[in-house]
C-alpha positions as CSV (number, residue, x, y, z in Angstrom):
1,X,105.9,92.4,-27.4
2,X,106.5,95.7,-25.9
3,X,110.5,94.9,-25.9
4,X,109.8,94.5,-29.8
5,X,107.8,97.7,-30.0
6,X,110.4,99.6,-27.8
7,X,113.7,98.6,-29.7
8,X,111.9,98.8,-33.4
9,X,111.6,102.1,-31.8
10,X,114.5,103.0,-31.0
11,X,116.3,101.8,-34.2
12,X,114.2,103.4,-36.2
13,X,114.9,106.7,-34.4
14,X,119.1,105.6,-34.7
15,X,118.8,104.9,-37.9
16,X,116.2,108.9,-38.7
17,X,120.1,110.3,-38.0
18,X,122.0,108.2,-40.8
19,X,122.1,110.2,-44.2
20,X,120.9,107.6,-46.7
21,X,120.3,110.0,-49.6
22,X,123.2,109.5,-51.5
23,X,122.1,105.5,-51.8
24,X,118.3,106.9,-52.8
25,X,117.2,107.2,-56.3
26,X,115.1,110.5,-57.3
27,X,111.4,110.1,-57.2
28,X,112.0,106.5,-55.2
29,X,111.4,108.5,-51.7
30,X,108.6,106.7,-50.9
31,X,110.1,103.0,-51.7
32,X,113.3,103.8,-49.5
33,X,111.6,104.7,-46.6
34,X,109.5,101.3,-46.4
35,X,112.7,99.5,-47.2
36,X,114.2,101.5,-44.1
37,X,111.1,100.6,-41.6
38,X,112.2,96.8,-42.7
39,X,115.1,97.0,-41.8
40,X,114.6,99.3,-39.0
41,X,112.1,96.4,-37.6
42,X,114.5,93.2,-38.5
43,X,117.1,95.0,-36.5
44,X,115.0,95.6,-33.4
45,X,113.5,92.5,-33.3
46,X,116.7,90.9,-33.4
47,X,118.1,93.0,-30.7
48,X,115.0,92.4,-28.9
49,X,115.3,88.8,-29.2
50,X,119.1,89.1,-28.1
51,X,117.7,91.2,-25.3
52,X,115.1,88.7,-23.7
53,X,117.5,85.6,-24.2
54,X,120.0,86.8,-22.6
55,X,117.6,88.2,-19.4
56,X,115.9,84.3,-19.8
57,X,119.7,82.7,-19.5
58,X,120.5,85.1,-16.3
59,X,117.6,83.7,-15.1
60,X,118.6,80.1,-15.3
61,X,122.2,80.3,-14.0
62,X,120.2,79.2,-10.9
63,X,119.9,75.9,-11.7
64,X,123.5,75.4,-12.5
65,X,124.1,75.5,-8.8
């Protein structure tokens, strides 16, 4: 859970620094910056869920041998 926490985090910081007012409407501020949490928290989970699979199959190699 913390690994979820941590890279929603960070994404959400990555994405603070990407100018998406061009793609807003006026007086939609509020609605484009839920849609941006969304996103912000399918991307982190996903990396998160890339992060932890890949640390569970480093683990395993061990039984291969």
């Amino acid at each position: 859970m913390i690994s979820h926490l941590v890279f929603i985090f960070i994404t959400w910081r990555v994405m603070q620094t990407i100018n998406f007012d061009p793609l807003i409407r006026k007086g939609r501020a509020m609605e484009a910056k839920i849609l941006l949490l969304f996103i912000a928290i399918a991307v982190g989970t996903s990396i998160s869920n890339f992060f932890l699979s890949f640390l569970q199959w480093s683990s395993d190699l061990v039984f291969l041998f």
